[in-house]
C-alpha positions as CSV (number, residue, x, y, z in Angstrom):
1,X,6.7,23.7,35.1
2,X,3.4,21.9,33.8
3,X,4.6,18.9,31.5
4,X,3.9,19.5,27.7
5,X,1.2,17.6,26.3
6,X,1.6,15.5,23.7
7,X,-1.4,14.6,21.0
8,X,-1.0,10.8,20.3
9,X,-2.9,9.3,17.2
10,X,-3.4,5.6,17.1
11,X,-2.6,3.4,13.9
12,X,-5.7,1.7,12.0
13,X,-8.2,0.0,14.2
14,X,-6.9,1.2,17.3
15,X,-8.0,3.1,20.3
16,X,-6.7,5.4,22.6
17,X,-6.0,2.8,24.9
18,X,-3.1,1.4,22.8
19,X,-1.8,3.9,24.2
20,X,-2.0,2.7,27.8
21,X,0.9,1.4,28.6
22,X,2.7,4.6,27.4
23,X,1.3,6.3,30.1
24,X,2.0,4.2,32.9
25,X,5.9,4.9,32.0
26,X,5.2,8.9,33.0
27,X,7.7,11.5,33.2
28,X,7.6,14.8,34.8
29,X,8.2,16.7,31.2
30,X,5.3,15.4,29.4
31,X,2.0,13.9,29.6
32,X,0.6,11.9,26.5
33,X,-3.0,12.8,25.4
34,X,-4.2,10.0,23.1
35,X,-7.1,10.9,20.7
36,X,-10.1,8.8,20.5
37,X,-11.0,8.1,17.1
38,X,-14.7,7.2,16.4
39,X,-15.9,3.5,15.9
40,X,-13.7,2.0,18.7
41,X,-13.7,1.8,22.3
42,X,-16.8,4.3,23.9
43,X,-16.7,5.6,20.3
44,X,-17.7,2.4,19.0
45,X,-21.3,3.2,18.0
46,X,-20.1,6.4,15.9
47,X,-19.4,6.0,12.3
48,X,-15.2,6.3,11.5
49,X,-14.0,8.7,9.3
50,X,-13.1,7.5,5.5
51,X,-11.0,10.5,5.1
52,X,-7.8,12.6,6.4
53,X,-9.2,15.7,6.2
54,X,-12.4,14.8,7.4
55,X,-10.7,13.3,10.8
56,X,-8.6,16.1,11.0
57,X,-11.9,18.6,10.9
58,X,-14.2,16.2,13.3
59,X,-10.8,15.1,16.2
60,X,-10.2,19.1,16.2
61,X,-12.2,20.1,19.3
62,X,-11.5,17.5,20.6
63,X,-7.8,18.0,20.6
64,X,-8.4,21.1,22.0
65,X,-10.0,20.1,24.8
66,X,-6.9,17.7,25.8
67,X,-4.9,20.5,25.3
68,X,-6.7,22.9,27.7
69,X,-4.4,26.4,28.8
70,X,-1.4,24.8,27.2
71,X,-0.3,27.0,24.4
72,X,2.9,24.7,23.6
73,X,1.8,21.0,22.2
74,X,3.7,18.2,20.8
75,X,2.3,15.6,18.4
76,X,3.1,11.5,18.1
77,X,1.4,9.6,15.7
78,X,2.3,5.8,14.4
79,X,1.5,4.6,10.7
80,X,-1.7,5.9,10.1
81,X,-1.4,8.0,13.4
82,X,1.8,9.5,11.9
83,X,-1.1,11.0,8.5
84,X,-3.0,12.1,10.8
85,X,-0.9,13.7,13.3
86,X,0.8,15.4,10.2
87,X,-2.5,17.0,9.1
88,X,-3.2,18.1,12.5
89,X,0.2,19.9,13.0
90,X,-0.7,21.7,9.8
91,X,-4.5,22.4,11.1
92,X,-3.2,23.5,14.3
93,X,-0.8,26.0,12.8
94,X,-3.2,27.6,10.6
95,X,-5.8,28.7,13.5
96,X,-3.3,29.9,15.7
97,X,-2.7,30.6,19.5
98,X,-1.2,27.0,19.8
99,X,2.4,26.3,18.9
100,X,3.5,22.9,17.8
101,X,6.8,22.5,19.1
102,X,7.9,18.8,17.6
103,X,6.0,16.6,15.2
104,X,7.1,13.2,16.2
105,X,6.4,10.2,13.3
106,X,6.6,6.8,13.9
107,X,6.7,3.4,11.6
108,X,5.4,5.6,8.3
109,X,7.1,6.6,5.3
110,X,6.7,10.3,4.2
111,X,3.2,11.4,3.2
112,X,3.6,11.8,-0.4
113,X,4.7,7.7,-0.6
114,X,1.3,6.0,-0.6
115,X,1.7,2.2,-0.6
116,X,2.5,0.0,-3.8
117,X,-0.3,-3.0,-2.4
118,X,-3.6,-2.3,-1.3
119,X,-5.8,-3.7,1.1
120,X,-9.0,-1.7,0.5
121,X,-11.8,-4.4,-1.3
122,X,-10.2,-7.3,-0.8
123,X,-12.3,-10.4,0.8
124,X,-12.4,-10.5,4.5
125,X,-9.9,-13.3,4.9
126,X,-7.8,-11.2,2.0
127,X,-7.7,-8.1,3.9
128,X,-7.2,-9.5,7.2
129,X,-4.0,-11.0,5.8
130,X,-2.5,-8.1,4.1
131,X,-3.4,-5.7,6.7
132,X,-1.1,-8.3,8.5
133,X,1.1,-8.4,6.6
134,X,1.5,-4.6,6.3
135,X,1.6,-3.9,10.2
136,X,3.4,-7.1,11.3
137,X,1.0,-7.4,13.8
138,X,-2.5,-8.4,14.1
139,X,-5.1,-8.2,17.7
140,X,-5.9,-11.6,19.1
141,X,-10.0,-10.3,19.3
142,X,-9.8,-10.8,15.6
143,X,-9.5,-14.4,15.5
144,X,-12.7,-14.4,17.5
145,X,-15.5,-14.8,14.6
146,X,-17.8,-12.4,16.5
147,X,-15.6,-9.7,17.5
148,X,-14.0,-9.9,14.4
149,X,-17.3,-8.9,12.8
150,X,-17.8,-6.3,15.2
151,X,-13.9,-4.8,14.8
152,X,-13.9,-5.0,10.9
153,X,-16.2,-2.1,9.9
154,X,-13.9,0.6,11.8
155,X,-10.3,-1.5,10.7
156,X,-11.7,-1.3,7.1
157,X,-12.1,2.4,7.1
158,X,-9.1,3.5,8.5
159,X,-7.5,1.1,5.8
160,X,-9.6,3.2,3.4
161,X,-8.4,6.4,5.2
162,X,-4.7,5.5,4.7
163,X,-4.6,4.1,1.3
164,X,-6.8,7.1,-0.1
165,X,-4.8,10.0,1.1
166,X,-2.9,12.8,-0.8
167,X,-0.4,15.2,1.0
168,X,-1.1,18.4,-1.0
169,X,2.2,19.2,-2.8
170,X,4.7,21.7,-2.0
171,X,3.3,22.5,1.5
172,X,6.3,22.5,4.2
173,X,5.7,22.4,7.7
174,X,6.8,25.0,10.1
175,X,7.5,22.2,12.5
176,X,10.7,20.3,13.6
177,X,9.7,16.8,12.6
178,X,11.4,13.5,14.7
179,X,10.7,10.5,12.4
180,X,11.2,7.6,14.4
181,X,11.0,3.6,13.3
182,X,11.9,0.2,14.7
183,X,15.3,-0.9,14.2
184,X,14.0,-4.1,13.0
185,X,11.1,-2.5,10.7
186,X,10.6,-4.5,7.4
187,X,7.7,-2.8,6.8
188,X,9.2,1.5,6.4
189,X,12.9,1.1,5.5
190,X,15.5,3.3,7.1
191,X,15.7,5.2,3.9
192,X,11.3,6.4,3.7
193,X,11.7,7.3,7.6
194,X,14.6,9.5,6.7
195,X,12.0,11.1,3.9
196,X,10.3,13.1,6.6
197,X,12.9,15.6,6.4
198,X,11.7,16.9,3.1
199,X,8.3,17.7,4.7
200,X,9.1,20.7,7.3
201,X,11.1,23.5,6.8
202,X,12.8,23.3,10.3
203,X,15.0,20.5,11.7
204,X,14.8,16.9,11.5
205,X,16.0,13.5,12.7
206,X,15.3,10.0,12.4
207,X,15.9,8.0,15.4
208,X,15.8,4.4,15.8
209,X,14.3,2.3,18.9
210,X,15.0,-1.7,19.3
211,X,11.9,-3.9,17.6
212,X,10.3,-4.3,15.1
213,X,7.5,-2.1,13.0
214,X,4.8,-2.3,16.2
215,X,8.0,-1.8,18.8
216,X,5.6,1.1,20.6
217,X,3.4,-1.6,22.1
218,X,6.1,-3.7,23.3
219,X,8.6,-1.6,24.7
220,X,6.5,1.9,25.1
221,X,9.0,3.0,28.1
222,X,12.2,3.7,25.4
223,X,9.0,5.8,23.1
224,X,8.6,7.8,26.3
225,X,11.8,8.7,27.2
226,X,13.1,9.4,23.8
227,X,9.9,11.9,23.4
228,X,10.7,13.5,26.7
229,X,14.9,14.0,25.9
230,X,13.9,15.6,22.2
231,X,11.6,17.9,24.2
232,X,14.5,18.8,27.0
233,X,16.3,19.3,24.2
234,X,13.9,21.8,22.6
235,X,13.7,23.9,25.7
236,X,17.0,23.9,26.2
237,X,17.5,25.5,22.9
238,X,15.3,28.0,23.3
239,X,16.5,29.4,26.3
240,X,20.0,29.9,24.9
């Protein structure tokens, strides 16, 4: 059986290569597809996207093409990964031929829960800091003056992208949904991850890993595994 590809969306100012050491944990179930956003990595001369639903329309071919002669996909996405993976499931399920088996959400609160603080027009040194502060994490190159100035432009819009968007209300998703956080998250509590369940009309869960809101990049191989046994599990069900 050909493992099931799973769509992974990057959080802001990231590229598909956060995604990196994901894949070296492989598993025979699944294979990760991460999508490249423009304005990083060898997207970096394209302009990013400032909104949700204009990602969801530009990243769509391109998500086909990882996809190939699958016609069964899975979706990951972490903070604003988690928006945009979200959209996508919904995008994918309106043009057909492609089921979406599991919707998998990571270090987000639901979609309707915009944040309280914003970081969007605040001084360079202000934004850096409360982008910070908001991920718990922030890349070494951006203590380096000139990278910094090269890497700002792209963080800044997908700030922008996060802090603007609307989940249209009422609108379930015909998707099981896996909302997943850091055990040690002060950033989503346990109760906003839990949220998710009011955005599908199928089943849900919340699962926690061990660290803290950016666990994924420091302990990818328990993210793996937990993706491939919710998948097993899936199959399993539907063969009953």
């Amino acid at each position: 059986m050909e493992p099931l590809p799973i769509l992974c969306f990057p959080f802001a100012g990231a590229g598909a290569s956060v995604f990196r050491r994901c894949r070296e944990n492989p598993t025979d179930l699944v294979k990760l597809c991460p999508v490249q956003l423009p304005g990083r990595e060898e997207r970096f001369g394209e302009l990013p996207y400032l909104e949700v639903a204009e990602a969801v329309d530009g990243l769509l071919a391109q998500v086909l093409d990882l996809v190939g002669s699958s016609r069964t996909v899975a979706l990951f996405g972490h903070s604003l990964g988690a928006v945009l993976a979200y959209e996508m499931a919904h995008r994918l399920g309106e043009i057909g031929g492609l089921t979406v088996t599991q919707l998998f959400v990571s270090g987000s609160p639901p979609p309707w829960s915009p944040r309280d603080r914003h970081a969007t027009g605040l001084t360079d040194n202000e934004f850096l800091r409360q982008v910070e502060e908001f991920a718990g994490y922030t890349h070494p190159a951006l203590a380096h003056p000139e990278l910094r100035e090269l890497l700002l432009p792209t963080l800044r819009a997908d700030v922008a992208m996060h802090e603007s968007y609307r989940a249209p209300a009422g609108r379930l998703l015909d998707v099981p949904i896996t909302s997943i956080r850091g055990v040690d998250d002060e950033l989503v509590p346990r109760e906003q991850a839990a949220e998710w369940a009011t955005a599908t009309s199928r089943d849900s869960q919340q699962v926690e890993l061990p660290g803290n809101h950016m666990y994924l990049v420091d302990r990818p191989a328990e993210l793996i595994q937990l993706m491939a046994d919710v998948l097993a599990d899936d199959t399993a069900r539907a063969r009953r």
